[in-house]
N, C-alpha and C positions, 0 to 999 in steps of 0.2 A: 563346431562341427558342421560344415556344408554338406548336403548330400543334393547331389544331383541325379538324377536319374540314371542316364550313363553311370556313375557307379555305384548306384545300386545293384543296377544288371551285372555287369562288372566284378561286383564284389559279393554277390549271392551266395556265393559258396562260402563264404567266411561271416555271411549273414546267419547261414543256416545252422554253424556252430556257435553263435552267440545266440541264436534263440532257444538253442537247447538249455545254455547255461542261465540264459537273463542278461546279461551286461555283454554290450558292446557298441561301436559305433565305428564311423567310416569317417577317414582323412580326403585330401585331394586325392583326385585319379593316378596319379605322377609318384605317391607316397609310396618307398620301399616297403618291402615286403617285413623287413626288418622293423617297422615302425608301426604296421598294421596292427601285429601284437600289442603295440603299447595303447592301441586308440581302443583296444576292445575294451571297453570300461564301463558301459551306460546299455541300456534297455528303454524301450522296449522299440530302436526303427530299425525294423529288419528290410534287406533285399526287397525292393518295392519293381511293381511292373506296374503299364498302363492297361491295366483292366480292360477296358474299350477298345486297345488296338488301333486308335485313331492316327493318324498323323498330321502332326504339328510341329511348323518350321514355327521359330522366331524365337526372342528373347524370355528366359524363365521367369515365371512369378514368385517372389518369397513368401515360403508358408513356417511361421517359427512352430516350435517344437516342447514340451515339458513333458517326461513321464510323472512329475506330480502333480495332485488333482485336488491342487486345495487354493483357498485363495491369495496366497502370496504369490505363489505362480500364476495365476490366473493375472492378476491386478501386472506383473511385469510382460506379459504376455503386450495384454493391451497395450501398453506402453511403448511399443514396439510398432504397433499398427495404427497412434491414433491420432498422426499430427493430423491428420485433417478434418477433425470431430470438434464441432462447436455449436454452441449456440444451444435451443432446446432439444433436447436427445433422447432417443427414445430407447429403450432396451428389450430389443423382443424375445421373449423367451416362449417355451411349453412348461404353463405353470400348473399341470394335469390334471386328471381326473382324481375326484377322493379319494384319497389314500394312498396314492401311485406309490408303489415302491421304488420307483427306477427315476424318478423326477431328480431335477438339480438339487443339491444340498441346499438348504435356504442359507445358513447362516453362511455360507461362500460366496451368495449370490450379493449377500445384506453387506458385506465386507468390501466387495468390487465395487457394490454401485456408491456409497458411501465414498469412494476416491475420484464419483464424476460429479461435480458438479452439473445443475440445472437438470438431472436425469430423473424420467420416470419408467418405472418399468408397463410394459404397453402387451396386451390380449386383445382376441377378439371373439367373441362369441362361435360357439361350432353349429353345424349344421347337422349332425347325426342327434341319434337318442338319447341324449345326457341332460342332467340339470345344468351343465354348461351350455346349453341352447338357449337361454334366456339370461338378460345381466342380472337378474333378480339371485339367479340358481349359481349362477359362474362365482359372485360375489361372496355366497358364502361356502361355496367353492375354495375359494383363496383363502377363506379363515380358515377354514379345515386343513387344509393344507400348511400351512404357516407363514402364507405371503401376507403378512403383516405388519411388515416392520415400514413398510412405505406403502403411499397411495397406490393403484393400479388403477393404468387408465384404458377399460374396455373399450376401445376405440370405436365400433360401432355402437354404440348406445342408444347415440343419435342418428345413426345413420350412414350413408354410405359417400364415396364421392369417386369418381370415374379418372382412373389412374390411364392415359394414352397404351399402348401396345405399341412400338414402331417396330414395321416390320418380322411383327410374330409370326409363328408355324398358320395359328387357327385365329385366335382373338384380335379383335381392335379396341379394345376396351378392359378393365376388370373395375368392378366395384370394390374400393378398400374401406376398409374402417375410416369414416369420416373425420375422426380425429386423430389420422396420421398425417394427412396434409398441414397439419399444427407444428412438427416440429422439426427441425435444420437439419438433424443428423441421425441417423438408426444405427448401432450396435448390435449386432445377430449375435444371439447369446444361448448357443442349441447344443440340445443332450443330442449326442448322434446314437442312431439305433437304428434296426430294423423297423420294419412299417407294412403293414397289410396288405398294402393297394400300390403303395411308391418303391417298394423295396427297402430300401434305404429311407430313412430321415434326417436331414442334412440341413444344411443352411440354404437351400434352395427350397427346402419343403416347409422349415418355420418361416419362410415370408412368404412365399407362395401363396400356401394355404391359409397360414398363419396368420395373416393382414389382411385376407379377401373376409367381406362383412359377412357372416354365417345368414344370411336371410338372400340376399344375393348373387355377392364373389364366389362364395363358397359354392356355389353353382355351376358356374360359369366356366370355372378352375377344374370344377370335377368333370363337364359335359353332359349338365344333365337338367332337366328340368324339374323332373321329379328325383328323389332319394331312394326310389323302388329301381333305378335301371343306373347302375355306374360304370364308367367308362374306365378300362382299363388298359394295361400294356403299352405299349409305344405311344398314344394318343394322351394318355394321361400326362405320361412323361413332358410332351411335350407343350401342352396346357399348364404341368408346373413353371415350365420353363416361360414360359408368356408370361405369365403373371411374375415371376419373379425378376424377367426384363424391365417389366413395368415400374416396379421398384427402384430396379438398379438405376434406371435413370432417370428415374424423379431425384431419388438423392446425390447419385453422380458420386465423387471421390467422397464426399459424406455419410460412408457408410464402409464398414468393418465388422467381418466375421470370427466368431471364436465358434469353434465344434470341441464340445467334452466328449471323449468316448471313457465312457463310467458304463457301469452295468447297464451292457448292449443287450435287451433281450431283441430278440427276433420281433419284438410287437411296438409299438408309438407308444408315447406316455398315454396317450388317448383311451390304451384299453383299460386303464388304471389296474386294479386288484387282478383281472382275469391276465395279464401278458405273463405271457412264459416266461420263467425263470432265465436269466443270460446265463448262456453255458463258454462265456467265452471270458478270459481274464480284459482287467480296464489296461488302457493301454495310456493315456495320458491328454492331453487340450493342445488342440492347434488354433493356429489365428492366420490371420490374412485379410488381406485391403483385397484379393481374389479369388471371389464367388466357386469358381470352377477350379481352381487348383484347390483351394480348401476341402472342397468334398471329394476333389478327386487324390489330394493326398488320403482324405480319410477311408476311400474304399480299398487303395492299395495299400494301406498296413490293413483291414483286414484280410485283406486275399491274401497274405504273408503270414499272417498269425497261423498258428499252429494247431491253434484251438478256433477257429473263424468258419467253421464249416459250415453250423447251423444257418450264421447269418448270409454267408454267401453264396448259400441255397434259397433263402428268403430273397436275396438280392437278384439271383437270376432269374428263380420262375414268376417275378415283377414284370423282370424287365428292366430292373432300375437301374440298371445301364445306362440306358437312355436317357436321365437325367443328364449325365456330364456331355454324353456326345450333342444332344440336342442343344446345351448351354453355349457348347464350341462353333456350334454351325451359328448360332448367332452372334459368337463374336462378343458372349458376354467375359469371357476370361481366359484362360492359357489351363490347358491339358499338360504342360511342361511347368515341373516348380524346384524349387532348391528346397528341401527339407532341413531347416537350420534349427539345433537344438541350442537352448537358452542352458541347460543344465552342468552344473559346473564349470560354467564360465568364469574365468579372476578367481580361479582357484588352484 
């Protein structure tokens, strides 16, 4: 099943009776009418729009697709996006606060990374009020949580090391985790959710933030020198966007993003026990070799969702919009994607 944008719009109206019932999905734009009936079969991509409104000429990016949210799918997903991941690889995740209810399943995560060779899973200390501001606190952080099953490498531990910015909005520099210049290839491997400050939490805001040394980056990223005054709204958006340029071209085509939308609540795994309950159903794991169609597929199946209010109220009075449009004006990826689902294929 390809879905391109054009027929999404296109085909909204027959999107809107397949969200009612759960199952369905879209053919080529060209597919009779007669045949549309037979492709209604699968849930959950409904009628997608461009959220931002932006306009972007040129060729689509592929974003694959599963409404299941376990690790056999996850692991073909990858599969899909990873000939160009080699060498030591890192696996960024949000491996939360104590007790987080909304965190990645561990034993899904323990499952994928078991099928990559030379892979570590990779943190980095935060900058706000948590026993995750120090690796002392973060470490038995990860016991309590269940990341145990493999080492984790808190990348700043030791320190920081100065990632270039070319041609940012605001930044010529960010300070990453020192021991992410260690390894060939990064894997974005993020719970998508809402977020306090960014709207959204995306595969733009686990590297962003995610990478930047909590003693330093995590500064520099928020615009702030102290943690008494943070910068907000369009400004933030676009300091995420810096520092995750920064990323993207350090590691160049050696880097692949997976977004799980599992229980969305309106809050970051960061607020652990305190975020709001998700009032919205899971919808399933996208992947993509691009940054900006990845999370911009993922804010158009929310604004589709039926039940997506909460978050896409979180997402506007952000501003986290700005995320994807700010990604575009730099030219880190494509606003235009094929939504290609993986589900009942060869079947």
């Amino acid at each position: 099943m390809n879905i391109t944008r054009r027929n999404l719009i296109k085909f909204a109206g027959v999107a809107a009776v397949g969200a009612a019932v759960g199952k369905f999905s879209f053919g080529d734009s060209e597919v009779q009418a007669e045949n549309i009936s037979k492709k209604i079969i699968q849930a959950p991509v409904v009628g997608c729009k461009n959220v931002t409104g932006t306009k972007f000429s040129g060729e689509t990016s592929k974003v694959y697709f599963t409404k299941n949210i376990d690790a056999e799918h996850l692991i073909q997903l990858y599969q899909k996006i990873n000939s160009n991941i080699s060498g030591k690889i890192a696996i960024k995740l949000h491996s939360g606060e104590p007790h987080g209810p909304n965190i990645l399943p561990r034993d899904m995560v323990q499952k994928f990374q078991a099928q990559i060779p030379n892979s570590t899973i990779i943190e980095a200390n935060v900058a706000y009020g948590s026993v995750r501001s120090n690796t002392e606190g973060h470490r038995k952080t990860l016991q309590t949580n269940g990341w145990t099953f493999s080492p984790v490498d808190i990348i700043d531990e030791d320190g920081d090391v100065n990632f270039p910015v070319n041609g940012g909005f605001h930044l010529k520099e960010v300070a990453m985790g020192k021991n992410l210049a260690n390894y060939d290839s990064l894997i974005v491997l993020t719970h998508f959710k809402g977020h306090t400050m960014g709207g959204f939490g995306g595969s733009l805001k686990n590297i962003a933030i995610g990478c930047a040394s909590g003693k330093v980056g995590k500064k520099q990223v928020h615009g702030v020198q102290d943690y008494g005054k943070w910068v907000r709204d369009d400004l933030f958006m676009e300091l995420m966007a810096d520092s995750g340029k920064a990323i993207c071209d350090h590691f160049g085509k050696k880097i692949t993003f997976l977004n799980v939308m599992r229980r969305m609540s309106v809050d970051c795994d960061c607020m652990g026990t305190s975020a709001a309950d998700p009032t919205m159903a899971d919808i399933g794991i996208l992947a993509s070799t691009d940054i900006l169609a990845i999370d911009q597929a993922c804010c158009d199946l929310v604004y589709s969702a039926p039940d997506g209010k909460d978050l896409r109220e979180r997402i506007e009075s952000r501003h986290g919009l700005r995320q994807l449009s700010a990604m575009a004006e730099k030219r880190m990826g494509n606003l235009q994607y094929e939504l290609i689902s993986i589900d009942n294929l060869g079947k």
